[in-house]
N, C-alpha and C positions, 0 to 999 in steps of 0.2 A: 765966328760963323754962328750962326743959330739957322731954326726949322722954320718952315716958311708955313703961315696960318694956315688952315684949311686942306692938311692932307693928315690921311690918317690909317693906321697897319691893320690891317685884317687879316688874320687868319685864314685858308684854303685847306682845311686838312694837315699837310707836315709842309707845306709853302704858306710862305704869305707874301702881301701883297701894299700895296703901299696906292692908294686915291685919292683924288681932288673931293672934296666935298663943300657944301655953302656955296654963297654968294662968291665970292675971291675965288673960284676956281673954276668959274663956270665954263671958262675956256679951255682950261687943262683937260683934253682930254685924250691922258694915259693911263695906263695904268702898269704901275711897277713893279718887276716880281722883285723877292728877296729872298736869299736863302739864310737859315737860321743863326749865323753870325752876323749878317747885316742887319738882322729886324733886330737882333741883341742891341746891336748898336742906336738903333733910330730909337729902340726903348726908352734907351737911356741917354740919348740928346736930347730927346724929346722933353725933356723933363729937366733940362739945363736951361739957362737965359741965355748961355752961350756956348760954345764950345772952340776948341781948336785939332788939329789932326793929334794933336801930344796926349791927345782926350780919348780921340779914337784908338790909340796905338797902345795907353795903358789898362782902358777897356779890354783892348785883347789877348794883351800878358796875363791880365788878371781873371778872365775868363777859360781860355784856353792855352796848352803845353805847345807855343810857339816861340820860336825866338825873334828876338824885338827887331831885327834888321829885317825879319818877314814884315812881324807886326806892323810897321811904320811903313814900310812898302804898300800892305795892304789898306795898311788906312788912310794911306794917302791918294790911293788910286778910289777907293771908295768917297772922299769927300768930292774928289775932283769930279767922277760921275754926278753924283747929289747935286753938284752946285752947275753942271752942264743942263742937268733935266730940271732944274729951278725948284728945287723942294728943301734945298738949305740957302741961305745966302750969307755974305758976309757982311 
């Protein structure tokens, strides 16, 4: 999977948010919240060529005191969101 051009995290205070921006987004018009383990996350794909959920799930052991059978639950429920609202793809 990887991030799809043209959206990008913004800060709201202690939320952030996730935008279309450019040319390639002109039709996206949502706007995503995230609570501060998912924008951890989008940080850090963001900044990959690719990723897989096994990306997101040791992101989270290695961030946060979770155990992996959460971890992998939750990051697998996270990409599957991502890739329904079109801001990752495979």
């Amino acid at each position: 999977m990887k991030t799809v051009d043209g959206f990008v995290l913004r800060s709201l205070g202690k939320e952030y948010i996730i935008v279309g921006e450019g040319p390639a987004q002109v039709d996206f018009n949502h706007m995503i919240s995230l609570n501060a383990s998912a924008a951890y996350l989008w940080k850090a794909v963001k900044e990959m060529d690719s990723f897989e959920v096994g990306n997101l799930t040791r992101l989270l052991l290695e961030e946060y005191d979770v155990e992996e059978e959460r971890a992998a639950k939750d990051a697998e429920a996270i990409a599957a969101k991502w890739l329904e609202i079109g801001i990752i793809s495979k």
